[in-house]
C-alpha positions as CSV (number, residue, x, y, z in Angstrom):
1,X,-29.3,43.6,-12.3
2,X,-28.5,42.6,-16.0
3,X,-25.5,40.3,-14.6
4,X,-28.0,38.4,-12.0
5,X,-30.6,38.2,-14.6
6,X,-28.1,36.1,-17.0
7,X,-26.8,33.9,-14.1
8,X,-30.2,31.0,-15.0
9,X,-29.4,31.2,-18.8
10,X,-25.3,30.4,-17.7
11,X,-25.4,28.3,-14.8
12,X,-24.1,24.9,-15.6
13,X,-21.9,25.5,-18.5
14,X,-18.5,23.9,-17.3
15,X,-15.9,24.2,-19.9
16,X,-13.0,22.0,-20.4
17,X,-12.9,18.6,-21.2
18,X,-14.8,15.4,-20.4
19,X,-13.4,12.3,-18.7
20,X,-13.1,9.6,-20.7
21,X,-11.9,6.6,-18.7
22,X,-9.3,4.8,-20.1
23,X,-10.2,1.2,-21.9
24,X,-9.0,-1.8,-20.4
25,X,-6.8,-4.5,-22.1
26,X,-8.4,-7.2,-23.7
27,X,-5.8,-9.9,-23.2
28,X,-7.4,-13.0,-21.5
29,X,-5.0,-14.5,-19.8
30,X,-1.1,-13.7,-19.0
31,X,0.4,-15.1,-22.0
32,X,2.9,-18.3,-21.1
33,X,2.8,-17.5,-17.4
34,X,-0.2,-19.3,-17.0
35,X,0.5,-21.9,-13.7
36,X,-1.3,-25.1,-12.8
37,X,-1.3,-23.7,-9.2
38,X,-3.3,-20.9,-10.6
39,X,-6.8,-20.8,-11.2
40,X,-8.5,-17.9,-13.0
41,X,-11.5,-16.3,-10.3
42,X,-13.8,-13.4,-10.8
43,X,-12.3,-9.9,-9.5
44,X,-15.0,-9.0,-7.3
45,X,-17.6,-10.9,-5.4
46,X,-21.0,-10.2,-3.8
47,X,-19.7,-10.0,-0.3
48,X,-16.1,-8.3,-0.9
49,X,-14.7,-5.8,-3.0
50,X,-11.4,-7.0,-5.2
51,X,-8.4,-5.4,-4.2
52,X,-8.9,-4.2,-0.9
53,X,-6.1,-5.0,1.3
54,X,-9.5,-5.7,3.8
55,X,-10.2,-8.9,2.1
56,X,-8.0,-11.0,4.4
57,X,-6.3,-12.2,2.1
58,X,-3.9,-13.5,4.8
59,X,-6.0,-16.3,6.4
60,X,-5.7,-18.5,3.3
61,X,-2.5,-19.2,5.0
62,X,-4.8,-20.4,8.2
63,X,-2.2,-19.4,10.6
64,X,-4.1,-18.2,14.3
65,X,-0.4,-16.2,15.0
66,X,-0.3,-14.6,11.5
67,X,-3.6,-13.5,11.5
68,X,-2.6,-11.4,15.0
69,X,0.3,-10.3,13.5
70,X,-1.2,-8.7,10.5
71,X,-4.2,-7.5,12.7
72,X,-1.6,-5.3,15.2
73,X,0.5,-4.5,11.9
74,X,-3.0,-3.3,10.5
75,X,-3.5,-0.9,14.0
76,X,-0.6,0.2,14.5
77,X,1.6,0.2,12.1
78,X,3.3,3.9,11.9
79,X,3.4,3.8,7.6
80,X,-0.8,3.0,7.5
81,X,-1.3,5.7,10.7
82,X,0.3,8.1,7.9
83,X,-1.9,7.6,5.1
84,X,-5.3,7.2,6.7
85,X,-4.1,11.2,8.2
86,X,-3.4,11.7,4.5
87,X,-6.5,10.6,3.8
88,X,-8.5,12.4,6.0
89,X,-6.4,15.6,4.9
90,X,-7.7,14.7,1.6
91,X,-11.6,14.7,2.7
92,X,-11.3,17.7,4.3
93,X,-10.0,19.3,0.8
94,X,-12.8,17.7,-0.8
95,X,-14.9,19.6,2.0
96,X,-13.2,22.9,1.6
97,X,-13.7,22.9,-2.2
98,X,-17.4,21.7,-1.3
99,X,-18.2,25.0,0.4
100,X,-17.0,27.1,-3.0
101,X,-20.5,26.7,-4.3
102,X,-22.5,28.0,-0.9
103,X,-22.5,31.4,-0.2
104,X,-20.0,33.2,2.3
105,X,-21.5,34.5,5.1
106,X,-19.1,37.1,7.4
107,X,-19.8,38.9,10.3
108,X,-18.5,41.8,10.7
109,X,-17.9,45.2,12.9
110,X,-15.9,48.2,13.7
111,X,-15.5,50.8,16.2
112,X,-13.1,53.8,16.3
113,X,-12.5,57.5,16.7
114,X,-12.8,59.8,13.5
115,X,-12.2,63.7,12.4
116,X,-12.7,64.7,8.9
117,X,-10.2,67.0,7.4
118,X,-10.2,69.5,4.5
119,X,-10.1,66.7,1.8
120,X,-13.3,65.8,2.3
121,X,-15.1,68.8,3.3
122,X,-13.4,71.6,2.3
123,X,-13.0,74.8,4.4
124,X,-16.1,74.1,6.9
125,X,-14.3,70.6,7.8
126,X,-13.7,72.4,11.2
127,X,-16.6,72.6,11.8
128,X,-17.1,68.9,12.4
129,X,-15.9,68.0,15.6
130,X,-13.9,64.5,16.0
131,X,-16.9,61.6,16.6
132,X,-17.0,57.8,17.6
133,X,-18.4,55.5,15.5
134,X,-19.3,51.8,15.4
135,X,-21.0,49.6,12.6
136,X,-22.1,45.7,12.7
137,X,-23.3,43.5,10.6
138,X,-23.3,40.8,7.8
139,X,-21.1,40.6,4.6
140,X,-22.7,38.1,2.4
141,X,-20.8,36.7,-1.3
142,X,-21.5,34.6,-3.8
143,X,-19.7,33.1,-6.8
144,X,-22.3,31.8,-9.9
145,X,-20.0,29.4,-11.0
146,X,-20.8,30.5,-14.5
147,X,-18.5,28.7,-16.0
148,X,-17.9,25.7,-13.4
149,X,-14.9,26.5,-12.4
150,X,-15.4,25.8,-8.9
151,X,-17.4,22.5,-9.8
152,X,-14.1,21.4,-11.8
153,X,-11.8,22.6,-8.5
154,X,-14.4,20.0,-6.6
155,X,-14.4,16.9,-9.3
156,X,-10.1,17.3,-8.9
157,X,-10.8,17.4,-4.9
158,X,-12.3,14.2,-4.9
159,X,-10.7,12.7,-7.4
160,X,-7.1,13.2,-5.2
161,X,-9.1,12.1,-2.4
162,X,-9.6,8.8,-4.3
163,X,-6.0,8.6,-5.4
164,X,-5.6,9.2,-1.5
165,X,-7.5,6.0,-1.0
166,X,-6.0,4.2,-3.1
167,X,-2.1,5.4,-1.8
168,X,-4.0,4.3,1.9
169,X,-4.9,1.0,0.2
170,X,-1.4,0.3,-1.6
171,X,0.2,0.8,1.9
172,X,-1.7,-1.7,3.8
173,X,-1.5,-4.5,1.0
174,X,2.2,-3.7,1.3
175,X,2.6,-3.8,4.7
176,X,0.5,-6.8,4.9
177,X,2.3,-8.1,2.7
178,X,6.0,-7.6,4.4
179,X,4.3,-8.5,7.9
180,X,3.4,-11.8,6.0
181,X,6.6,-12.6,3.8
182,X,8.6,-11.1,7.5
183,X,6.9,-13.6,9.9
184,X,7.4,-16.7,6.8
185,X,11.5,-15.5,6.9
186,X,11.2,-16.0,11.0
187,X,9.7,-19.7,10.6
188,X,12.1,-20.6,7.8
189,X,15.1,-19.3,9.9
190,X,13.7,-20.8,13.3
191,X,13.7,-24.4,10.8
192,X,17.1,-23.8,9.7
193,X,18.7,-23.5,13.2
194,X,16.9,-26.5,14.0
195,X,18.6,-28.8,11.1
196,X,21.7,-27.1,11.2
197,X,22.3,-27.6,15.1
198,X,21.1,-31.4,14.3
199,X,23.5,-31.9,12.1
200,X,26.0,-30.0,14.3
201,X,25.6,-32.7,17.2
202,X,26.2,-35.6,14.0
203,X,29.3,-33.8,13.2
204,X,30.4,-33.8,16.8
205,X,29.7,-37.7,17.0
206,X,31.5,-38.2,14.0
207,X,34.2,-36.5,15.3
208,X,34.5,-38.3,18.7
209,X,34.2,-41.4,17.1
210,X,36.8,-40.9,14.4
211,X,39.2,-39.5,17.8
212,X,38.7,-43.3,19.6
213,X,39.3,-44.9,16.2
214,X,42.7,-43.2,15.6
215,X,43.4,-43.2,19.4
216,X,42.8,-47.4,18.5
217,X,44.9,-47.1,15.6
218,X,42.0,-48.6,13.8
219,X,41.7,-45.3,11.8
220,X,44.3,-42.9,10.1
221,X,44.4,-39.2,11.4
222,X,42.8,-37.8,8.2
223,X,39.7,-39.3,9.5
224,X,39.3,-36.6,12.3
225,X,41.2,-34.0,10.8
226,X,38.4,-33.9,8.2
227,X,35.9,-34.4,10.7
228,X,37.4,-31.4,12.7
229,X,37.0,-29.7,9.4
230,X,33.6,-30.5,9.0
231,X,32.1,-29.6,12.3
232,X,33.8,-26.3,11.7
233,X,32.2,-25.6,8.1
234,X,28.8,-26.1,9.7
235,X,29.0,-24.2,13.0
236,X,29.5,-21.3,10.7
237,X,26.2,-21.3,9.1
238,X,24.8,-21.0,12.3
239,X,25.3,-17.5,13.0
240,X,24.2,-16.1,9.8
241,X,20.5,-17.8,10.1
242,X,20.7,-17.0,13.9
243,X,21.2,-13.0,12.2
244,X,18.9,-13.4,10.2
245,X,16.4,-14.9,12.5
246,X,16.5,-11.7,15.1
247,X,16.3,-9.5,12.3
248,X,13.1,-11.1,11.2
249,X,12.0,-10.7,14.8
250,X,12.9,-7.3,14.7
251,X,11.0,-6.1,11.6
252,X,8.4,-7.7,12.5
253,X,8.0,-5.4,15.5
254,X,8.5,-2.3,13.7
255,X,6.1,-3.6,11.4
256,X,3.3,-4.0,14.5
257,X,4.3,-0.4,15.4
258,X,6.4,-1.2,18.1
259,X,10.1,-1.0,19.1
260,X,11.8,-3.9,19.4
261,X,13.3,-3.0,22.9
262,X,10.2,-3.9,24.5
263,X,8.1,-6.0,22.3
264,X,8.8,-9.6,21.5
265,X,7.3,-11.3,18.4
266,X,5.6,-14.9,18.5
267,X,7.4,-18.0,18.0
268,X,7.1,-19.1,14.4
269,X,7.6,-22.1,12.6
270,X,6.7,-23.1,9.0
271,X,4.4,-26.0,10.5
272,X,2.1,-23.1,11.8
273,X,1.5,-22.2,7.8
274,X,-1.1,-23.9,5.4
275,X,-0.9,-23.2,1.7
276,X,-3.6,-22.9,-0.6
277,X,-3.5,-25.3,-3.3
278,X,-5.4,-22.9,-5.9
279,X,-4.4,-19.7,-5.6
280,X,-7.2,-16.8,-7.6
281,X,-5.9,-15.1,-10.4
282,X,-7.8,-12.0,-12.4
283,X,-7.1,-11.8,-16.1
284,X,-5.7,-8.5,-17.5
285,X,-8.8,-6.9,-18.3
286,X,-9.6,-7.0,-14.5
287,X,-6.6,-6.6,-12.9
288,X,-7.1,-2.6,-13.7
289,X,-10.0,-3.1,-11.1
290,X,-8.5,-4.9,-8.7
291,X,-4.9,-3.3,-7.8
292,X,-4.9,0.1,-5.7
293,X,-2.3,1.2,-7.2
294,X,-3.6,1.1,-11.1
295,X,-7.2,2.7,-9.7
296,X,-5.5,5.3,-7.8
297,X,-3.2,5.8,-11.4
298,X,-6.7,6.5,-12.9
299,X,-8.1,8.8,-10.2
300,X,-4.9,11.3,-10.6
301,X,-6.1,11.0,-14.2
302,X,-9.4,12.0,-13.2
303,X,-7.7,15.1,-11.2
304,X,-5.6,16.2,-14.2
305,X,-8.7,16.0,-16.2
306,X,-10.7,18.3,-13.9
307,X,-7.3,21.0,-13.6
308,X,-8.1,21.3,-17.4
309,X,-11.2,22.6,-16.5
310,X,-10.1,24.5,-13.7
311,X,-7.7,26.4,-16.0
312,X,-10.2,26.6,-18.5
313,X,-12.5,28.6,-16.5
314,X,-9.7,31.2,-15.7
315,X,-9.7,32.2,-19.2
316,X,-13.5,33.4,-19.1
317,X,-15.2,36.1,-17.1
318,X,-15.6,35.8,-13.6
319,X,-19.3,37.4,-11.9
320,X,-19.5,37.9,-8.1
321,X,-22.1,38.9,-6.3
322,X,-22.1,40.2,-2.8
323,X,-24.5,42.5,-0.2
324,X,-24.0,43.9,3.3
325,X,-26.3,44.5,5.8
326,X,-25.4,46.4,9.2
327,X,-26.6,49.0,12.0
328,X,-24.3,52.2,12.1
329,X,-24.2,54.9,14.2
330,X,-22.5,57.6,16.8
331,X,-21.1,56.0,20.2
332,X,-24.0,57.2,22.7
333,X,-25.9,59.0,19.4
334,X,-28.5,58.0,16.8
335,X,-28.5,54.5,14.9
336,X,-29.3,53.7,11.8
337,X,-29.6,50.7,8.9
338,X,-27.2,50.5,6.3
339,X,-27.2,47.8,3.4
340,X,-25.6,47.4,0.1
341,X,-26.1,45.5,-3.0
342,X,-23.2,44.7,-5.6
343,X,-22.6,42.3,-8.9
344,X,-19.9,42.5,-10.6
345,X,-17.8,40.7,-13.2
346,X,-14.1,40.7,-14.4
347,X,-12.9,39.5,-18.0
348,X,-9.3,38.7,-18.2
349,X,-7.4,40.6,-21.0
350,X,-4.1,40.9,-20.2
351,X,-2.2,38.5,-18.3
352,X,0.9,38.1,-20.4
353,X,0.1,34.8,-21.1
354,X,-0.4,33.3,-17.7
355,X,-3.9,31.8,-18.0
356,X,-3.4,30.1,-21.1
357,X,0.5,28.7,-20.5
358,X,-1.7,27.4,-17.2
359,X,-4.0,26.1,-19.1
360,X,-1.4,24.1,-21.4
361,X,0.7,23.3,-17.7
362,X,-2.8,21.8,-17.2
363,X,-2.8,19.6,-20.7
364,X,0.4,18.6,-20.3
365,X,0.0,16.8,-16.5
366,X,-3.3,14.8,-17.9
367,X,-0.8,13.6,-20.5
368,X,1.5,12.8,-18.0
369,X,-1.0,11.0,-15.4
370,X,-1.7,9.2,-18.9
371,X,1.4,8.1,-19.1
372,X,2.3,7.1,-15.5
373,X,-1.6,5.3,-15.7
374,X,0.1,3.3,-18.8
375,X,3.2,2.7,-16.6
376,X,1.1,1.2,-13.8
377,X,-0.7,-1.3,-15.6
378,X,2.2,-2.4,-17.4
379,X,3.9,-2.8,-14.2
380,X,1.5,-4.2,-12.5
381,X,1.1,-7.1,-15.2
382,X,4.7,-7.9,-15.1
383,X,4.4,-8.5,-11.4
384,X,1.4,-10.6,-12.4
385,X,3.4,-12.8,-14.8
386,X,6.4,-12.8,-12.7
387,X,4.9,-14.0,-9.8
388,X,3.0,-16.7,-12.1
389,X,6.3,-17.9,-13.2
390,X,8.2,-18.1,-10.1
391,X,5.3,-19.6,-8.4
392,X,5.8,-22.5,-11.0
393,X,9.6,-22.9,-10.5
394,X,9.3,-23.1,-6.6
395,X,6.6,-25.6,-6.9
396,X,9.2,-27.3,-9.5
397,X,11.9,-26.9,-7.0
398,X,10.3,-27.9,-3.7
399,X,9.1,-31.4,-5.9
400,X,12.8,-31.8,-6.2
401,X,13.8,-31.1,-3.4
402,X,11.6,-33.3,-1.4
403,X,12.8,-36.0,-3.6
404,X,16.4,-35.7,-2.7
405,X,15.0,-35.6,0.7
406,X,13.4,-38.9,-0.1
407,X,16.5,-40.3,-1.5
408,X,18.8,-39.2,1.8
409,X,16.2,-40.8,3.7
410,X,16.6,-43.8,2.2
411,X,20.3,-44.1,2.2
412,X,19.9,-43.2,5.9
413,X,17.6,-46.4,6.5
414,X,20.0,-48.3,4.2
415,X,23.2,-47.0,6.0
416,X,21.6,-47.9,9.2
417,X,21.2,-51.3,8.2
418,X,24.5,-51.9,6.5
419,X,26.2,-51.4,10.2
420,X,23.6,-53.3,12.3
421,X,24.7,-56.2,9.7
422,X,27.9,-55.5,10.4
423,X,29.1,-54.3,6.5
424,X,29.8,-50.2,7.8
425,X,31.1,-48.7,10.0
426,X,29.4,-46.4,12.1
427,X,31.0,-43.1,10.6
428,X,28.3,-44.4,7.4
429,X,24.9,-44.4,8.9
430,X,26.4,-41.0,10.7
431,X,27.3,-39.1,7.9
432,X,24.0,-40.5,6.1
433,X,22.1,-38.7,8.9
434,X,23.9,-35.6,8.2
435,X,23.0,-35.4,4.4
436,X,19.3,-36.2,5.7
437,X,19.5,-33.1,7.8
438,X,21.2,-30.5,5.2
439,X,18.8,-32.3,2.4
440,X,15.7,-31.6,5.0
441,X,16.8,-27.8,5.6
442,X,17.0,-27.5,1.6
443,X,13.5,-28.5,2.1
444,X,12.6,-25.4,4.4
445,X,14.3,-23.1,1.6
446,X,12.0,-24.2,-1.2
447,X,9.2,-24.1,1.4
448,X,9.8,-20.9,1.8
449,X,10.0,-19.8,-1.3
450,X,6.6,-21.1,-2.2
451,X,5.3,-19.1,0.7
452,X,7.0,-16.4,-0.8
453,X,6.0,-16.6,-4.3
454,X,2.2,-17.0,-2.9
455,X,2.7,-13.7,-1.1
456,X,4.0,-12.1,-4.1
457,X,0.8,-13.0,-6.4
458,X,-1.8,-12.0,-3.9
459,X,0.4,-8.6,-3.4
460,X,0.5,-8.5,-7.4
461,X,-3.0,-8.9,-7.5
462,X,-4.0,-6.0,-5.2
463,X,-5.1,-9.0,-2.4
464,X,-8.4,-9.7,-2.3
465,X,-8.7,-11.6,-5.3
466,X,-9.6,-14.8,-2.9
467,X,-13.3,-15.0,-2.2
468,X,-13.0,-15.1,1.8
469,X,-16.4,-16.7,1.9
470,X,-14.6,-19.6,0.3
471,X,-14.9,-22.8,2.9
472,X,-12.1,-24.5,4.8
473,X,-12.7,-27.9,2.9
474,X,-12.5,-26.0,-0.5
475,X,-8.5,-25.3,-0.2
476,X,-6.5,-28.3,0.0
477,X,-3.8,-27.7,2.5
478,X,-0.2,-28.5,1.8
479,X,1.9,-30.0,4.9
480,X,5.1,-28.1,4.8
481,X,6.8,-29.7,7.7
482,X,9.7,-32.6,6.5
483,X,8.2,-35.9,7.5
């Protein structure tokens, strides 16, 4: 009775220490990296929560066939189907722990056959025939949680159920983001074959031309041996890009959870791809609320924190209280009511050092989630800058590379008119057309990068970071397609 009468004057007093979320950086922007693509945006808005791979990031790109893609990837891809059961594993932990602080209710009963002996009786045991016996009833417990033990047990279950979340999270935005840069890799490849069998057919014009012009003498044989040669350098970068194009294919259906022996992915080209010409960039300080991967960091801080605790409590005493109530009596004889009221504590002395090297164990994984928290962030802001800096050189490079596709055109137009005036030849406006083609699928490559290096920011970013309330006429879109 003393014990239950000091369970109001302890109940919640939880030892070990409290959380203290780390501080943000204050950096405002991402040093040098900064790129006049990039526009700095708030990290959350009313309507959407930053970071969440369910922000749609995707549409910016305004692709009808991507969006289905990263829908079906979103269903049924195998890697998310893992984490939300990991997640829901989680929950019910959280649950579990939950229940620590209700009372535990058991039913329970026995029957069976029974003669005393001496031991407990003495010489008149035999006179106490064997007897059958049965009893039924309820075992009820209950744990105080003096020392909030239990309650630290449930902060660390839901704080691994919101690391959970945040693993589920980092998942999708990366399998969004590989359906994404996966179905941009099929377009650029399906672009590539196109060029490269155009300037195929060239080479095999020029080379049946040079033939008539040596078989006329006009021409010496070096002409269509170099020809020869030159239809043979670029037939072989056709299969590589024709490789590279199935693969694509390929992934991509693994990607939307299926096999590839019986699912065939869409038809893609880069013309089916808008870019935005802003792209939404958090500064440091926000980035830590915006990636999945950073918050998660802090949530297994969060658990380490509450282990602390957990261990904590093992070092002080431990009351339980628990009472039975049941009917007891002889099989076919009298009945009866039986009950029983016990409290009882237990104060660790001894444990050879157990509790408190746990307790350190305990210390010591905080300072490593710590650690690995620090690592994240810094990560995650190298990914930031790095993807602000190569988004700045593809926009460099596809600049230049339009302009060399430009310049080939022009010498195309001008070869073209050199031979109808009757100054070239026809192997000139020929070979003109060629260097238009190879300059035009140089084109596709820095295209693609851009989409790539797009990808890569909103990926760095945690995705999201794009208001998707934001209107169509608001983003200026940028036609990839060589005119």
């Amino acid at each position: 009775m003393i014990l239950v009468a000091l369970v109001p004057g302890l109940a919640g007093c939880t030892v070990g220490p409290t959380y203290k979320a780390p501080r943000p950086p204050d950096a405002a922007t991402f040093g040098e990296t900064r790129s006049e693509t990039a526009t700095v945006a708030p990290a959350h808005s009313p309507h959407q929560a930053a970071g969440k791979p369910g922000s749609d990031w995707w549409r910016l790109f305004r692709s009808p066939r991507l969006d289905a893609l990263v829908t079906e990837a979103l269903q049924s891809n195998w890697t998310i189907q893992t984490a939300q059961a990991n997640l829901r594993k989680a929950a019910e932990g959280l649950h579990a722990a939950q229940g620590s602080l209700m009372p535990q209710i058991d039913a329970t009963g026995t029957e069976g056959r029974q003669e005393y002996g001496a031991a407990l009786f003495g010489p008149w045991a035999w006179t106490f025939p064997a007897f059958s016996a049965y009893s039924a009833g309820l075992d009820v417990s209950y744990d105080p949680d003096i020392f909030g033990g239990n309650h630290r047990l449930i902060q660390m279950a839901g704080a691994q159920k919101d690391a959970e979340r945040e693993r589920r999270d980092v998942t999708m935005l990366l399998v969004i983001g590989d359906t994404v840069l996966t179905a941009f890799e099929a377009a650029s490849t399906a672009d590539q074959i196109a060029v490269i069998r155009g300037v195929i057919d060239t080479d095999r014009e020029t080379l049946r031309l040079a033939t008539l012009a040596w078989q006329a003498g006009r021409r010496p044989r070096l002409d269509v041996v170099t020809a020869e040669a030159q239809l043979a350098h670029d037939q072989s970068l056709l299969p590589p890009l024709i490789n590279a194009h199935e693969a694509a294919r390929t992934t991509l259906a693994v990607l939307t959870g299926h096999s590839p022996a019986n699912w065939a992915a869409p038809t893609l080209t880069l013309a089916d791809f808008s870019l935005p010409s802003d792209i939404p960039v958090v500064v440091p300080s926000e980035l830590v609320h915006a990636r999945p991967d950073i918050i998660g960091a802090e949530a297994m801080m969060r658990a380490a924190n509450a282990e602390i605790g957990v261990r904590t409590a093992d070092l002080y005493p431990r009351l339980t209280l628990s009472a039975a109530v049941a009917a007891e009596g002889l099989m076919g004889g009298p009945a009866g009511a039986a009950w029983r009221l016990i409290g009882g504590a237990a104060l660790p002395l001894f444990h050879g050092g157990t509790l408190k090297a746990r307790k350190k164990q305990a210390e010591e994984d905080y300072r490593i989630a710590f650690d690995h928290y620090q690592l994240v962030v810094i990560n995650g802001f190298r990914e930031v800058a790095d993807g602000l800096n190569g988004l700045k050189n593809a926009s460099t490079e596809l600049d230049s590379q339009r302009q060399a596709l430009t310049s080939s055109n022009d010498a195309l137009t001008l070869s073209q008119a050199g031979y109808q005036a009757g100054r070239e030849t026809i192997l000139q406006p020929i070979n003109a057309r060629r260097l238009f083609l190879l300059a035009r699928q140089n084109t596709v490559r820095a295209q693609t990068e851009m989409f790539r290096q797009t990808v890569r920011i909103m990926v760095a970013t945690g995705g999201g970071l794009a208001d998707p309330h934001v209107t169509p006429d608001q983003w200026r879109s940028v036609q990839l397609a060589a005119q």
